[in-house]
C-alpha positions, 0 to 999 in steps of 0.5 A, a space after each residue: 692859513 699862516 703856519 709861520 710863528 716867527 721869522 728870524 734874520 740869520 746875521 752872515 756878516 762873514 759872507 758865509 754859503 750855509 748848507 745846512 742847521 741844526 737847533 739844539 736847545 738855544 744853540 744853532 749850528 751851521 754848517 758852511 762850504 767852507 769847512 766851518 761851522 758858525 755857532 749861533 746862540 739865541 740865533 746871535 753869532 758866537 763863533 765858528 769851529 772849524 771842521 776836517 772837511 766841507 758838510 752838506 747836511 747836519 743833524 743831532 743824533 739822540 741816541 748817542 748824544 752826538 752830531 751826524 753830518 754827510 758830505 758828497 761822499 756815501 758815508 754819515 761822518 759821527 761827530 762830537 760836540 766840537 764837530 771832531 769826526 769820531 766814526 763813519 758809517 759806509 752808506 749802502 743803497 741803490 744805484 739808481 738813486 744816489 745823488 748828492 745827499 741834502 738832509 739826514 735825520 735820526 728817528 728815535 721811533 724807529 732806530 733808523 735814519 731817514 736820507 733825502 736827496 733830489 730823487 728820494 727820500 729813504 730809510 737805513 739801518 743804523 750801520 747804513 744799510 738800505 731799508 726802503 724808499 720812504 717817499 720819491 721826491 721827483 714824481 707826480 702828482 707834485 708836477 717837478 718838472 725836471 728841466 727847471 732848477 733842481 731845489 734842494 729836498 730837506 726832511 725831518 722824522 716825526 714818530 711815524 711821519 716824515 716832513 719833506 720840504 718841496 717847491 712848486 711855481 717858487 712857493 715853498 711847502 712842507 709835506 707831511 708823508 706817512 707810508 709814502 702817501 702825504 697826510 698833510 701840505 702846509 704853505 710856508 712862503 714864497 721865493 724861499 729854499 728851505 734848506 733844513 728842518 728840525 722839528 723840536 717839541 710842538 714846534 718846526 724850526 725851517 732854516 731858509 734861504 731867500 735870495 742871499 739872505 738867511 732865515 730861522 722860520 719857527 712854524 707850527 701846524 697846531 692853531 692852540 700852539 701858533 696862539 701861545 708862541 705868539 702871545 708868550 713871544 709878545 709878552 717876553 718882547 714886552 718884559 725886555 722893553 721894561 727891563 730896558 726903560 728900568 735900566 734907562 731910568 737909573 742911569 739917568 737918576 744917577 746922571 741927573 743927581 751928579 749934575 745937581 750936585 756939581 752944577 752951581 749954575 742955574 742954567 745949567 739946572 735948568 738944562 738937566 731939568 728940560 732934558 729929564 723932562 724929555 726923556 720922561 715924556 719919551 719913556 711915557 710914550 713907549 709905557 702907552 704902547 706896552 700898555 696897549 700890547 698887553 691890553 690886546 693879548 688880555 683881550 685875546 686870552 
């Protein structure tokens, strides 16, 4: 089954090495290797902020209205909505399984945040004591075997579950864990790295990375809701091809008509005439196939 609503391109004309994302309503936030966050809004770039150190993974933390982050340090850095560091947090837990921390979350269920790196996903308090391994992420019976490249493990609360990404034989999964058994496995594609996940209502953001290239991939688990994105994302595609040929039809009302008015030849004239006729059988062809579209989705709903 395909889980994968909507694939969008991350434009990275900077050229920039992306860590991590967080989605905050139409915001997009991106953390880089570079001290930087690249701010994208309804994923177009805006503008970057620049930040006192390089982060490694991001994400919103609700209950104090504000953004954690970590870097390859033991701490969770606080930071404010100009990505400023307000506080920090020492991280306290085993020895045996610190590595390079790849994804932090925040989950309000349970007032803790949940850490991934490349050999578990666990658990602390608040003030960044060790709680519990929530899911080891190197053992059977997924196979990883430890002589192959080391992906990146990215994980995400969900009321009780946790979403962990994984990577067998070059396809990416995400695996629904709950009390360190998983419920649940889902294909999302192939020759891809998820890099983050945020879950957002009924639906997934994955920020991915295939080869050089970045994606938003919004996937949903639920057959309704993947029909409803699609059908509402058509339709809203369908809306802006209309606004744009309203557009086009006025624009070229107005050009006609000044022509008309300053033109004292009839060639001229004819000109206009032959190229608005153009034009028209243009926009008629492109009303045909919306026509089409909403035809479809009336059939399907």
């Amino acid at each position: 089954m395909n889980y994968v609503c909507d694939k969008i391109r991350i434009v990275n004309n900077r050229c920039q090495v992306y860590t991590s994302a967080v989605f905050l309503k139409n915001l997009t936030f991106i953390s880089t290797k570079d001290q930087q966050i690249d701010v994208y809004d309804d994923f177009e770039y805006k503008k970057t902020l620049k930040t006192c150190r390089a982060y490694y993974s991001i994400n919103f933390y609700k209950r104090k209205n504000c953004f954690i982050a970590t870097d390859r340090s033991e701490k969770i850095y606080i930071l404010d909505f100009n990505f400023k560091e307000i506080d920090s947090i020492f991280l306290n837990y085993p020895r045996k399984i610190h590595s390079q921390i790849t994804s932090i979350s925040y989950s309000e269920d349970d007032e803790i945040f949940v850490i991934s790196n490349k050999f578990a996903t666990f658990s602390t308090s608040l003030s960044g004591d060790f709680i519990k391994i929530l899911y080891w992420n190197r053992i059977e019976p997924f196979s990883f075997d430890c002589s192959r490249k080391n992906y990146d493990v990215a994980s995400e609360c969900i009321s009780n579950n946790y979403l962990v990404s994984r990577i067998i034989d070059k396809t990416a999964y995400i695996y629904e864990i709950h009390k360190k058994q998983y419920l649940n496995k889902y294909l999302i594609d192939d020759d891809i790295e998820i890099i983050s996940i945020n879950h957002k209502g009924h639906y997934t953001f994955l920020f991915v990375r295939k080869g050089n290239v970045y994606y938003v991939y919004i996937v949903c688990f639920c057959n309704d809701c993947i029909c409803k994105y699609r059908t509402g994302n058509l339709i809203g595609k369908i809306a802006c091809a209309e606004n744009k040929i309203g557009n086009i039809l006025s624009e070229e009302g107005k050009k006609t008509s000044k022509l008309f008015k300053e033109s004292n030849s009839i060639e001229n004239l004819l000109d206009v005439s032959k190229k608005v006729n153009q034009k028209l059988t243009e926009l008629t062809n492109i009303e045909l196939v919306l026509t089409e579209q909403l035809d479809i989705i009336e059939d399907n709903t």
